[in-house]
PyMOL CGO cylinders between C-alpha atoms (Angstrom):
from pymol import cmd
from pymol.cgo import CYLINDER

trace = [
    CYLINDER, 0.00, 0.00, 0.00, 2.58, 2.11, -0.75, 0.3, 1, 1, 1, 1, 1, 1,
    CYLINDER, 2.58, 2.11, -0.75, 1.03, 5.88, 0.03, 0.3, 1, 1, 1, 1, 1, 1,
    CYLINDER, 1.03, 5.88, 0.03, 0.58, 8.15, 2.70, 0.3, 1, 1, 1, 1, 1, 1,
    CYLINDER, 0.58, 8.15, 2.70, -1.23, 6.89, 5.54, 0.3, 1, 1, 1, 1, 1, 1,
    CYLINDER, -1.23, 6.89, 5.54, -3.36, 10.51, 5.29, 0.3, 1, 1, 1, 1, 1, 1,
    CYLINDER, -3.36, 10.51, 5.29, -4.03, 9.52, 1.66, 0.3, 1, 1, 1, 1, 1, 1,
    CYLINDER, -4.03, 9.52, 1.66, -5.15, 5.45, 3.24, 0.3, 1, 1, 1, 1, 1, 1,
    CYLINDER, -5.15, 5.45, 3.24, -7.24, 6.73, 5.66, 0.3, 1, 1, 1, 1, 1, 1,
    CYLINDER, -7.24, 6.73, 5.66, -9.21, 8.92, 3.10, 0.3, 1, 1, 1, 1, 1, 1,
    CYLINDER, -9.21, 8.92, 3.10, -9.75, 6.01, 0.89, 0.3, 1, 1, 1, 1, 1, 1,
    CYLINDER, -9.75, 6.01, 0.89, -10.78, 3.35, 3.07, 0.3, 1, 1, 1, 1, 1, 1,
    CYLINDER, -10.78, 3.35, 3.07, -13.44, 6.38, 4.38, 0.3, 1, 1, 1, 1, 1, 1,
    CYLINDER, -13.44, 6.38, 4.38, -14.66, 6.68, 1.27, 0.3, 1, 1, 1, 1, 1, 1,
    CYLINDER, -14.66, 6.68, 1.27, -15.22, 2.68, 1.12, 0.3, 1, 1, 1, 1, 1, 1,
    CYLINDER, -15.22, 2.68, 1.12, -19.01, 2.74, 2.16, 0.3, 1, 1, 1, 1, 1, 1,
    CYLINDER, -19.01, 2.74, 2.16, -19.62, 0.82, 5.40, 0.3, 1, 1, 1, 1, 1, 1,
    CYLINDER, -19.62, 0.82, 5.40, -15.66, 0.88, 6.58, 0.3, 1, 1, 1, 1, 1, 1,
    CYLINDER, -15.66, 0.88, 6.58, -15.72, 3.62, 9.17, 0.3, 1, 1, 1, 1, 1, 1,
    CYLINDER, -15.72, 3.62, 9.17, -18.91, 1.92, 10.87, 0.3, 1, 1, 1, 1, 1, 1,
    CYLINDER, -18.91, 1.92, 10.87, -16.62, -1.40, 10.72, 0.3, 1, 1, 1, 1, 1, 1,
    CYLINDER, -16.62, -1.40, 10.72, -13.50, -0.27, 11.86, 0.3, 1, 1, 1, 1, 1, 1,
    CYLINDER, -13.50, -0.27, 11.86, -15.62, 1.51, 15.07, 0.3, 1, 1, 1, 1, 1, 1,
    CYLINDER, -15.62, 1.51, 15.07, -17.58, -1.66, 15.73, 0.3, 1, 1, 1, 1, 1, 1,
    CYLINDER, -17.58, -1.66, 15.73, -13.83, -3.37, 15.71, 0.3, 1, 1, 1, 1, 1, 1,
    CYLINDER, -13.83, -3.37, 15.71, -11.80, -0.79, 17.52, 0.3, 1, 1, 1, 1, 1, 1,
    CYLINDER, -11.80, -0.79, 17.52, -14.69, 0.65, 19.52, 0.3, 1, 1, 1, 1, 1, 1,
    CYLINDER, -14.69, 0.65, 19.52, -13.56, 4.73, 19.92, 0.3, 1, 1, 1, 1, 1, 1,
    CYLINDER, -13.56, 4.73, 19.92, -10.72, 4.65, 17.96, 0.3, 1, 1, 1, 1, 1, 1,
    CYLINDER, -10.72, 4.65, 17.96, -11.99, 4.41, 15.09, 0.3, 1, 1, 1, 1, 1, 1,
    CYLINDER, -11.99, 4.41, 15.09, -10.24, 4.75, 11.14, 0.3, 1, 1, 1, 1, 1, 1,
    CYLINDER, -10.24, 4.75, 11.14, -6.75, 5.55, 13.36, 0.3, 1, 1, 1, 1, 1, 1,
    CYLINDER, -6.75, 5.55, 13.36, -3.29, 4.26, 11.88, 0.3, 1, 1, 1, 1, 1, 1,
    CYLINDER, -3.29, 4.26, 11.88, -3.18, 2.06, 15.05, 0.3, 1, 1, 1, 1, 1, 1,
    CYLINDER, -3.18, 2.06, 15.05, -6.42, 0.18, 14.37, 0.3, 1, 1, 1, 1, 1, 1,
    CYLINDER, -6.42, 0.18, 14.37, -5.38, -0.11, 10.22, 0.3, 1, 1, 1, 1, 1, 1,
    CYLINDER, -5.38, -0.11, 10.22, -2.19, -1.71, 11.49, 0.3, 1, 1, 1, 1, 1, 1,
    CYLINDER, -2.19, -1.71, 11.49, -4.00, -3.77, 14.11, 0.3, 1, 1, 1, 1, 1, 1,
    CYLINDER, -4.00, -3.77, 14.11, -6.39, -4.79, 11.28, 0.3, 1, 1, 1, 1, 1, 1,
    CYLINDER, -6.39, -4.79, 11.28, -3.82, -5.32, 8.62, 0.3, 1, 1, 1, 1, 1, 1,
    CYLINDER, -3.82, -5.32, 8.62, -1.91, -7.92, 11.27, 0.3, 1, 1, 1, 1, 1, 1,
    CYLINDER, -1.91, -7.92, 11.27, -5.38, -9.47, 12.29, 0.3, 1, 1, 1, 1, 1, 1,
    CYLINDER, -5.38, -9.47, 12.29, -5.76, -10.45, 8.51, 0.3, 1, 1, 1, 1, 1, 1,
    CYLINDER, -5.76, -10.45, 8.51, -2.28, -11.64, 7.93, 0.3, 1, 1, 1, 1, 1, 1,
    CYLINDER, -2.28, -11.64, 7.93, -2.51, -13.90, 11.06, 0.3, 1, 1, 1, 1, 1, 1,
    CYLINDER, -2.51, -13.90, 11.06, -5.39, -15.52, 9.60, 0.3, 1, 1, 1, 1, 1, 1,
    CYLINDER, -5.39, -15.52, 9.60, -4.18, -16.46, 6.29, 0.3, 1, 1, 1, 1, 1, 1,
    CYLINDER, -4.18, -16.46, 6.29, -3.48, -19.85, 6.01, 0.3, 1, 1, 1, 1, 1, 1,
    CYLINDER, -3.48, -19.85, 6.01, -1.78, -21.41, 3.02, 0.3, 1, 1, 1, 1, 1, 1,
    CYLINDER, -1.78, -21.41, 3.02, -1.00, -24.91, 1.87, 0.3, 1, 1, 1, 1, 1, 1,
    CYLINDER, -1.00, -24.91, 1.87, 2.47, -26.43, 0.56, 0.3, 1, 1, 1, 1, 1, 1,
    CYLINDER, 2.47, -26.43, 0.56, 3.36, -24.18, -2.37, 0.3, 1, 1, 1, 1, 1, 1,
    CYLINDER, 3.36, -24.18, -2.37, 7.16, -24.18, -4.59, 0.3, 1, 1, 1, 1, 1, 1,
    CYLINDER, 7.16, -24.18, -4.59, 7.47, -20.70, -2.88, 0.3, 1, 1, 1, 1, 1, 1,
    CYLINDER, 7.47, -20.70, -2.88, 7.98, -22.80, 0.26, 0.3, 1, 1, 1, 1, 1, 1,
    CYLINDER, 7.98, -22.80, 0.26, 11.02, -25.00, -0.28, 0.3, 1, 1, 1, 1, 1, 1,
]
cmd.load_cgo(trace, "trace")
Protein backbone atom coordinates (compact mmCIF):
# COMPACT_ATOMS: atom_id res chain seq x y z
CA UNK A 1 0.00 0.00 0.00
CA UNK A 2 2.58 2.11 -0.75
CA UNK A 3 1.03 5.88 0.03
CA UNK A 4 0.58 8.15 2.70
CA UNK A 5 -1.23 6.89 5.54
CA UNK A 6 -3.36 10.51 5.29
CA UNK A 7 -4.03 9.52 1.66
CA UNK A 8 -5.15 5.45 3.24
CA UNK A 9 -7.24 6.73 5.66
CA UNK A 10 -9.21 8.92 3.10
CA UNK A 11 -9.75 6.01 0.89
CA UNK A 12 -10.78 3.35 3.07
CA UNK A 13 -13.44 6.38 4.38
CA UNK A 14 -14.66 6.68 1.27
CA UNK A 15 -15.22 2.68 1.12
CA UNK A 16 -19.01 2.74 2.16
CA UNK A 17 -19.62 0.82 5.40
CA UNK A 18 -15.66 0.88 6.58
CA UNK A 19 -15.72 3.62 9.17
CA UNK A 20 -18.91 1.92 10.87
CA UNK A 21 -16.62 -1.40 10.72
CA UNK A 22 -13.50 -0.27 11.86
CA UNK A 23 -15.62 1.51 15.07
CA UNK A 24 -17.58 -1.66 15.73
CA UNK A 25 -13.83 -3.37 15.71
CA UNK A 26 -11.80 -0.79 17.52
CA UNK A 27 -14.69 0.65 19.52
CA UNK A 28 -13.56 4.73 19.92
CA UNK A 29 -10.72 4.65 17.96
CA UNK A 30 -11.99 4.41 15.09
CA UNK A 31 -10.24 4.75 11.14
CA UNK A 32 -6.75 5.55 13.36
CA UNK A 33 -3.29 4.26 11.88
CA UNK A 34 -3.18 2.06 15.05
CA UNK A 35 -6.42 0.18 14.37
CA UNK A 36 -5.38 -0.11 10.22
CA UNK A 37 -2.19 -1.71 11.49
CA UNK A 38 -4.00 -3.77 14.11
CA UNK A 39 -6.39 -4.79 11.28
CA UNK A 40 -3.82 -5.32 8.62
CA UNK A 41 -1.91 -7.92 11.27
CA UNK A 42 -5.38 -9.47 12.29
CA UNK A 43 -5.76 -10.45 8.51
CA UNK A 44 -2.28 -11.64 7.93
CA UNK A 45 -2.51 -13.90 11.06
CA UNK A 46 -5.39 -15.52 9.60
CA UNK A 47 -4.18 -16.46 6.29
CA UNK A 48 -3.48 -19.85 6.01
CA UNK A 49 -1.78 -21.41 3.02
CA UNK A 50 -1.00 -24.91 1.87
CA UNK A 51 2.47 -26.43 0.56
CA UNK A 52 3.36 -24.18 -2.37
CA UNK A 53 7.16 -24.18 -4.59
CA UNK A 54 7.47 -20.70 -2.88
CA UNK A 55 7.98 -22.80 0.26
CA UNK A 56 11.02 -25.00 -0.28
Amino acid sequence: MNQKMSDLIQELKSIVGYAKLFEKAYPGKGMTPGAIAKAIATFEGAVVSKDSALDS
